[in-house]
C-alpha positions in Angstrom: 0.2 -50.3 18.3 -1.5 -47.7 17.8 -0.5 -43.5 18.5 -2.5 -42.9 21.4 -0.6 -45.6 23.1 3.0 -44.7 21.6 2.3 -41.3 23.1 1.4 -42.7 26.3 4.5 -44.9 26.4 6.4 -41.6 25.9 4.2 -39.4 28.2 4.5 -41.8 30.8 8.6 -41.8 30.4 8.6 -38.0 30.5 7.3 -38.0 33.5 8.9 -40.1 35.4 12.2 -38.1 36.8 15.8 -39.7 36.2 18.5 -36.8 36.7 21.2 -39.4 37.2 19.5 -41.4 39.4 16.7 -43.6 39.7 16.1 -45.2 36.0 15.4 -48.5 37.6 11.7 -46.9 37.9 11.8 -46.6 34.1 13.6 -49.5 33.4 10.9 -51.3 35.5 8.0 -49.6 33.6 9.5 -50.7 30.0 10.1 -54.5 31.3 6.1 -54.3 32.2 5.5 -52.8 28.7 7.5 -55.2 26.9 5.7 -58.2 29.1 2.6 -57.2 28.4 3.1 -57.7 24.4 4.7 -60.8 25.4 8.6 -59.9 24.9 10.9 -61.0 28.3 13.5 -58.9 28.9 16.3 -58.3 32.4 16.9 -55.5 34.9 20.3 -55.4 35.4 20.9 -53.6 38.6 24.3 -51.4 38.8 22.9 -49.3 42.0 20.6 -49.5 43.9 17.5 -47.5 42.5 19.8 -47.7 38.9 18.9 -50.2 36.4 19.7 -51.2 33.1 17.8 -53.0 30.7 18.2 -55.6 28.0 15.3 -57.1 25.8 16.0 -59.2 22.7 14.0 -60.6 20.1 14.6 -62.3 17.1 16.2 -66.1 16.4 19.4 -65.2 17.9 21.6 -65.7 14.6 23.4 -62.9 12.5 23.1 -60.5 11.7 22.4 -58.7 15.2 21.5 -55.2 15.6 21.5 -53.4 19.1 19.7 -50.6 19.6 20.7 -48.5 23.1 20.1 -45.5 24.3 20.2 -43.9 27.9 17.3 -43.6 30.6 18.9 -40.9 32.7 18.6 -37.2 31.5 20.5 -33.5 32.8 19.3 -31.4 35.1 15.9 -29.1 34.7 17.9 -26.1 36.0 15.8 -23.1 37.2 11.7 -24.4 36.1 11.1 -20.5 36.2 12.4 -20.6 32.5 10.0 -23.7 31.9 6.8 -22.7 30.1 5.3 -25.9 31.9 6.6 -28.6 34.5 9.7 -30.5 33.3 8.5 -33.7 34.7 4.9 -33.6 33.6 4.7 -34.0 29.8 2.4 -31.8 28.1 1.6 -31.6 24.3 0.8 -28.4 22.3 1.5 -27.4 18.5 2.5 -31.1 17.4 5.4 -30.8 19.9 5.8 -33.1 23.3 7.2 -31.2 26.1 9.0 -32.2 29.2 12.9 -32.8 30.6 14.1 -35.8 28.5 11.7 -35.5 25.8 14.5 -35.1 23.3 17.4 -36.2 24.7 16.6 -39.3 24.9 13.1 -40.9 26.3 11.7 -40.1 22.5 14.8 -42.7 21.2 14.3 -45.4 23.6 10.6 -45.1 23.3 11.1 -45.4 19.1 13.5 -48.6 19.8 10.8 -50.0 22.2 8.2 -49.3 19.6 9.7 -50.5 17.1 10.6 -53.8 18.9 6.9 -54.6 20.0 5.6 -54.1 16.4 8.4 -56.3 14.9 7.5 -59.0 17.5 3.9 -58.9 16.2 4.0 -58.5 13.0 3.7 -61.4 10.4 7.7 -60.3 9.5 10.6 -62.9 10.0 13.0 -61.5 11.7 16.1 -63.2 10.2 18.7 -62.2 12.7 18.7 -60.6 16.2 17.6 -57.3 17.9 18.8 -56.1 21.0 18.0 -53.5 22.9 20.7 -52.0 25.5 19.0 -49.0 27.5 22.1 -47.6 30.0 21.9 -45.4 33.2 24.5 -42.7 33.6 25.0 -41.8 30.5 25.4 -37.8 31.1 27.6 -38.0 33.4 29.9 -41.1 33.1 28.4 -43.4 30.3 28.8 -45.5 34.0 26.1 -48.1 32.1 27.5 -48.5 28.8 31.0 -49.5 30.7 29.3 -51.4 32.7 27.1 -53.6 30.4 30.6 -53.8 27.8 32.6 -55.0 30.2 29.8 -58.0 30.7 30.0 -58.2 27.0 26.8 -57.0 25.7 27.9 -55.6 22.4 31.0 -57.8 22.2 28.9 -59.6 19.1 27.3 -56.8 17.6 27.3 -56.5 13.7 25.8 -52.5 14.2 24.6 -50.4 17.0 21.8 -47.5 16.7 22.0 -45.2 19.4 18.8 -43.0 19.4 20.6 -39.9 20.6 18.5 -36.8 19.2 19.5 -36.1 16.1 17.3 -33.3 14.6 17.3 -29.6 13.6 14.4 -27.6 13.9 14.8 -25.7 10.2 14.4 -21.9 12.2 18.1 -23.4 13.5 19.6 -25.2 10.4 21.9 -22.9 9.3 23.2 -22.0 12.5 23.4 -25.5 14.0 25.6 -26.6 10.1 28.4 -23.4 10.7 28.7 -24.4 14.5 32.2 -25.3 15.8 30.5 -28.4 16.6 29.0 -30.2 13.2 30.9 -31.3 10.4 29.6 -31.5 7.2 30.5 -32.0 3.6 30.6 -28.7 1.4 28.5 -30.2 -1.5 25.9 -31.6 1.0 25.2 -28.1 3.3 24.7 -26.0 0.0 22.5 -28.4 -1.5 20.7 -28.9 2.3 20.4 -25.2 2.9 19.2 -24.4 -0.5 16.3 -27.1 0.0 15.4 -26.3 3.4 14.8 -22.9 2.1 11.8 -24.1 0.0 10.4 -26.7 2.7 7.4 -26.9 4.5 8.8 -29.3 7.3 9.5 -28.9 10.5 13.1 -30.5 11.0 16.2 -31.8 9.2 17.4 -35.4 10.7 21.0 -35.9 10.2 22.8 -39.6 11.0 25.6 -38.9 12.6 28.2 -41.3 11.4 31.0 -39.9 13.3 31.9 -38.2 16.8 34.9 -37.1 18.6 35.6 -38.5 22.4 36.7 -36.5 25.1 38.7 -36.5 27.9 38.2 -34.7 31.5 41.3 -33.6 33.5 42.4 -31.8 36.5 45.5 -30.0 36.6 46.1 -29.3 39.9 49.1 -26.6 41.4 50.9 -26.6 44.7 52.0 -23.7 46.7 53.3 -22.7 49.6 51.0 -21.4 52.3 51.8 -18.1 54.4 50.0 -15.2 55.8 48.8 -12.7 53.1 51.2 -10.1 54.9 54.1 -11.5 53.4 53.2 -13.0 50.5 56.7 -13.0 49.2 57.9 -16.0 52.0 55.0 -18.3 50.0 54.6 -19.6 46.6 51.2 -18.7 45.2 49.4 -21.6 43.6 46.9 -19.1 41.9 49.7 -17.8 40.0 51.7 -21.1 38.6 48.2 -22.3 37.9 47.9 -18.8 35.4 51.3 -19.5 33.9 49.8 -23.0 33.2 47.1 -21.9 32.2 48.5 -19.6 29.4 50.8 -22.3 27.8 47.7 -24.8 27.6 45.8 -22.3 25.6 48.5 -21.7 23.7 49.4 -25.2 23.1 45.5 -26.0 21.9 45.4 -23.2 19.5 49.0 -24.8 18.0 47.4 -27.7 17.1 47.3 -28.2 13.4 45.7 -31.7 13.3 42.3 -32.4 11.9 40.2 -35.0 10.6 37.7 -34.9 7.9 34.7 -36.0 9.5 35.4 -34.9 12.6 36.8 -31.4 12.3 39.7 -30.0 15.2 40.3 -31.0 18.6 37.8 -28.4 20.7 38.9 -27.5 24.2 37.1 -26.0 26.9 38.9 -25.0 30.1 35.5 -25.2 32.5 36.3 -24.8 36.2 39.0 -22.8 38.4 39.1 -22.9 42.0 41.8 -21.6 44.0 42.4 -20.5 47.7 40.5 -21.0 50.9 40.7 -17.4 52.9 41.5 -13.4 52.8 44.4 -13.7 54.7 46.4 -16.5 53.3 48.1 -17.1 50.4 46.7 -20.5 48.9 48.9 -23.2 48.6 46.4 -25.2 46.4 44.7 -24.2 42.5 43.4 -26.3 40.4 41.9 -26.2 36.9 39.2 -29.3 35.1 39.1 -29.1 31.4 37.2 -31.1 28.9 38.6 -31.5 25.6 36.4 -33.2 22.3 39.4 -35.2 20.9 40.0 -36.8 17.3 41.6 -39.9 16.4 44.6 -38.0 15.2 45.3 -36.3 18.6 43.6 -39.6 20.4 43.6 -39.1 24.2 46.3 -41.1 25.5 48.2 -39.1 22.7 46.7 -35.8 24.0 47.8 -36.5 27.7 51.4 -37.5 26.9 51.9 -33.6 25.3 50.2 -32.6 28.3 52.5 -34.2 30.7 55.4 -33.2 28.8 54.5 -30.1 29.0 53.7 -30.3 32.7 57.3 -32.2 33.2 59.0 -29.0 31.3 57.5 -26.3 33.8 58.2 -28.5 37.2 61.6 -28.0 36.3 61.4 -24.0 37.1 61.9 -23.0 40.8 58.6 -23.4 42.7 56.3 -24.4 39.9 54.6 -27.9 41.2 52.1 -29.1 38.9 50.3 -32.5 38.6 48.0 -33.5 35.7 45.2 -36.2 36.6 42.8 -37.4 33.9 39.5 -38.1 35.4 37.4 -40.0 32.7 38.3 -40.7 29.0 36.5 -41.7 26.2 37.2 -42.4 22.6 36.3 -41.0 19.1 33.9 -43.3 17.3 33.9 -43.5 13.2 32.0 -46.3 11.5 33.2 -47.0 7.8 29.0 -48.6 7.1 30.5 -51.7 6.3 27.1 -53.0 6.8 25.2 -50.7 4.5 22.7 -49.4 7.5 23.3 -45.8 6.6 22.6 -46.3 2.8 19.5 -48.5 3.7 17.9 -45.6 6.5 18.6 -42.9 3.7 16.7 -45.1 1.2 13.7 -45.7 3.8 14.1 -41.6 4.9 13.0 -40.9 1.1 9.6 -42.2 1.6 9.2 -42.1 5.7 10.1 -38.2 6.3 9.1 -35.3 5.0 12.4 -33.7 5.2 14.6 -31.6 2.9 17.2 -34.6 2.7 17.3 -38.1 3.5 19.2 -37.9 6.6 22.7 -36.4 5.3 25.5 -38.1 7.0 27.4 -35.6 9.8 30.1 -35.7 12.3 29.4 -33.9 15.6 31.7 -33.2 18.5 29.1 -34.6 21.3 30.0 -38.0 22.8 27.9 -41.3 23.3 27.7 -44.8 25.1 29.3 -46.1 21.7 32.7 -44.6 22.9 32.3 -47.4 25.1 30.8 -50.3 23.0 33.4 -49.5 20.5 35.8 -50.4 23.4 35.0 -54.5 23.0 34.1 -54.2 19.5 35.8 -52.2 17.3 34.7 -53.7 14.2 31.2 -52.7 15.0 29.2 -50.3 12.7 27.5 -47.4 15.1 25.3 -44.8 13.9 23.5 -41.8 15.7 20.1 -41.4 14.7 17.3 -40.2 16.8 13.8 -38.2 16.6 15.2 -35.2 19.2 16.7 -32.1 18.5 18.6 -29.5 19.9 16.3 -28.3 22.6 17.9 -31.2 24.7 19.8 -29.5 28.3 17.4 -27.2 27.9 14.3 -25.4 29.0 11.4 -26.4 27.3 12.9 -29.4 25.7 10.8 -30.7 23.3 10.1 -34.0 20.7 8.8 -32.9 17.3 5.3 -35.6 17.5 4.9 -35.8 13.3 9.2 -36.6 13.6 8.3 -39.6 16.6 6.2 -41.1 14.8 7.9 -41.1 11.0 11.2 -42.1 13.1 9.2 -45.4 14.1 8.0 -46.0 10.8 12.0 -45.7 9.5 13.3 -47.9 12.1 10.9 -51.2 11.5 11.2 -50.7 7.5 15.2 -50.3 7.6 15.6 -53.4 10.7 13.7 -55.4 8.2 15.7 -54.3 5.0 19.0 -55.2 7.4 18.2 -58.1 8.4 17.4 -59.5 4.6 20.3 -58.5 3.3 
């Protein structure tokens, strides 16, 4: 295949609009694309309008590879901080522009890509590729649990999930002392003492490791009365304060880290509490997302929470009730199948990089929270040719870094599948 059609593939994904809703349009499009290099593949309808998509190639034995990633993207937010239209993919400088770009039509359009050319090529693919392209991932990973609990990845030896992956170099240091990467000592001073004398455009990590994360509500009840005599009431602004200053204080207590992973993060995101001027509310509630770690997993993290909870509805007219409203777990893979090593090998010669892909944990979730779910033995990495434009305006794929990610992924299926 060759570029001006793998930018066209792209281009043409860019600008087709999926903010949580209708991917069966680009679900559609990839079936056609795959049909017309001879590949069959299934839409598998969850919604209506919202499709998934599974194409597989390859003789159907071990070892068997999936490659996923999601067809939905976030929000454009205000386009008056776009420098051109979100849904209309434009290319200037080397860079493709456009909502989704990065995060993630870029990956899904390597893994498709990448697929065709296998298929074509005089290689024997000695095992099995699948690809596994979700809706909802942004929102709910509603695809991923979806397609797991039909067993899609029940028989997976590895996953790749495409998620953007990449630094822009202007960004390195800052993106390696976030709250949010974790790193290995030796490997950042070595990486930020090459990236000082490079000439390219981006770092790619593989990120071996990331945390889950729970949502929850913790909802107060009061007593309703006129604001006049706010005494006769019980105001559920203020036991949801009191509640609110023990959870902080119970999150910055926490002494339990991992080594890949880093700390549990928590971010206390919305508040909303009474209805009218002139009455004291009898209802406040609080939804928090928390990045968790294996060793504070989230059914461990909601039992402290309820304890807590239990302790304070014991004090006169504090009614609180803690509702967890989606959870998903921490994925670590231990490369038992040697993919990292073999995509760092390949990364030497395929791109121009300061390091072959160092290996990073991040606190950002994934579909694999929920392909682990069925398959916990399965090896699942996070590699993708994005950066960390995604969510926002101006989103951007690196082109030189789309097309060297292409070149990696057919040389290091084929190295996995000899092995």
């Amino acid at each position: 295949m060759d570029k001006v059609e793998k930018i066209k593939i792209l281009k043409n994904m860019v600008n087709m609009p999926t903010v949580d809703d209708n991917e069966n349009d680009i679900a559609t499009y990839l079936l056609d694309v795959f049909k017309k290099h001879g590949i069959d593949g299934k839409l598998i309808m969850q919604y209506h309008g919202r499709s998934n998509l599974i194409v597989e190639i390859g003789n159907g034995d071990h070892p068997k590879l999936g490659l996923s990633g999601h067809l939905d993207t976030v929000h454009q937010g205000d386009e008056r901080t776009w420098l051109s239209d979100p849904f209309k993919a434009e290319i200037k400088k080397g860079r493709l522009y456009g909502r989704g770009a990065s995060d993630m039509k870029s990956g899904i359009a390597q893994m498709v890509i990448t697929m065709i050319e296998l298929y074509e090529s005089s290689s024997k693919i000695n095992g099995t590729i699948r690809l596994i392209a979700t809706i909802g991932e942004e929102l709910s990973a509603a695809g991923a649990k979806y397609l797991t609990d039909k067993g899609y990845a029940d028989d997976l030896d590895a996953l790749m999930i495409a998620e953007p992956s990449g630094v822009n170099l202007h960004r390195l240091r800052k993106y390696v002392n976030s709250d949010g990467v974790t790193i290995a000592p030796e490997t950042l001073k070595e990486l930020l003492k090459k990236s000082f004398l490079s000439d390219a455009n981006e770092q790619h990590f593989i990120i071996s490791a990331h945390k889950g994360w729970m949502a929850y509500r913790v909802t107060a009840h009061g007593k309703a009365v006129h604001s006049s005599m706010p005494r006769m009431g019980i105001n559920a602004i203020d036991t949801l304060i009191q509640y609110y200053l023990k959870e902080k204080e119970f999150y910055a207590n926490l002494v339990e880290s991992d080594p890949e992973l880093g700390k549990t993060v928590y971010s206390p995101d919305i508040f909303r509490g009474g209805k009218q001027i002139n009455s004291v509310p009898d209802l406040a509630y609080e939804i928090v997302k928390v990045r968790t770690i294996p060793q504070v997993d989230n059914e461990d993290l909601t039992h402290r929470l309820q304890c807590m909870i239990d302790k304070m509805n014991t004090e006169p007219g504090i009614d609180l009730e803690l509702t967890v409203e989606h959870s998903e777990m921490p994925v670590k893979s231990d490369d038992h199948t040697g993919l990292i090593e073999i995509l760092q090998q390949n990364a030497k010669n395929t791109m121009d990089e300061p390091m072959p892909l160092p290996t990073i944990g991040v606190s950002l979730g994934t579909d694999a929270s929920e392909f682990r779910r069925r398959n916990e033995k399965m090896d699942v990495i996070i590699l993708g040719p994005g950066n960390t434009t995604s969510h926002g305006p101006n989103e951007y794929v690196d082109m030189p870094s789309y097309f060297n990610m292409i070149d990696l992924l057919e040389k290091s299926i084929l190295n996995f599948m000899s092995k």
